[in-house]
C-alpha positions in Angstrom: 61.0 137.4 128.9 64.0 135.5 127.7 64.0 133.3 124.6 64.4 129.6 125.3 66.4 127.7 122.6 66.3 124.4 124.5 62.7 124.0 124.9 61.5 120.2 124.8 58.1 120.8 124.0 54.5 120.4 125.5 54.6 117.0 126.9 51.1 116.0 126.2 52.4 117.0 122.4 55.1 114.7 122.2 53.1 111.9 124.5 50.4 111.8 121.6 53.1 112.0 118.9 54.5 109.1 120.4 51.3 107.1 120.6 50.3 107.6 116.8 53.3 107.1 115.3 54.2 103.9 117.6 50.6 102.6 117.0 51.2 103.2 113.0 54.5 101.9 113.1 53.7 99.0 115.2 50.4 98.2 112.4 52.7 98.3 109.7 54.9 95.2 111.6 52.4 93.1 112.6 50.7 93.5 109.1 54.2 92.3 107.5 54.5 89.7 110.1 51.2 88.6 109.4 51.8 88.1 105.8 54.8 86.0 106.6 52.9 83.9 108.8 54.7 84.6 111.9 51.9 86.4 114.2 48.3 87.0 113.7 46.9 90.2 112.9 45.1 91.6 115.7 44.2 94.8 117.9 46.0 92.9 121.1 49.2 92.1 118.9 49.2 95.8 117.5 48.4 97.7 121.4 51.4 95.5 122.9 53.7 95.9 120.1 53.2 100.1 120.4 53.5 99.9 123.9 56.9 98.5 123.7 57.6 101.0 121.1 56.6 103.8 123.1 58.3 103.0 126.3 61.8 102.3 124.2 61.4 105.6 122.7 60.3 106.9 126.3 64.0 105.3 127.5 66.2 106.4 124.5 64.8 110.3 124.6 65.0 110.5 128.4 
């Protein structure tokens, strides 16, 4: 049993890491976008915004 240093990790781990913190991140936009009067507040607006969030982090970390 050898130690492995470079270990990247349970992917289901970093796959639902990804998705909260994209989702909360993505919230936190559309809520300031919102206030500015730029795009509407809502769950469709949040959802797409993540999803581009999560497969630009998906490209940068692969």
């Amino acid at each position: 049993m050898g130690t492995n240093t470079a270990s990247r990790g349970d992917p289901r781990v970093l796959f639902a890491m990804n998705l909260v913190l994209s989702s909360v991140f993505a919230s936190v936009v559309v809520w300031g976008l919102d206030l500015v009067g730029l795009l509407e507040l809502t769950f469709v607006n949040v959802a797409s915004l993540a999803l581009v969030l999560m497969a630009v982090t998906y490209l940068v970390t692969r």
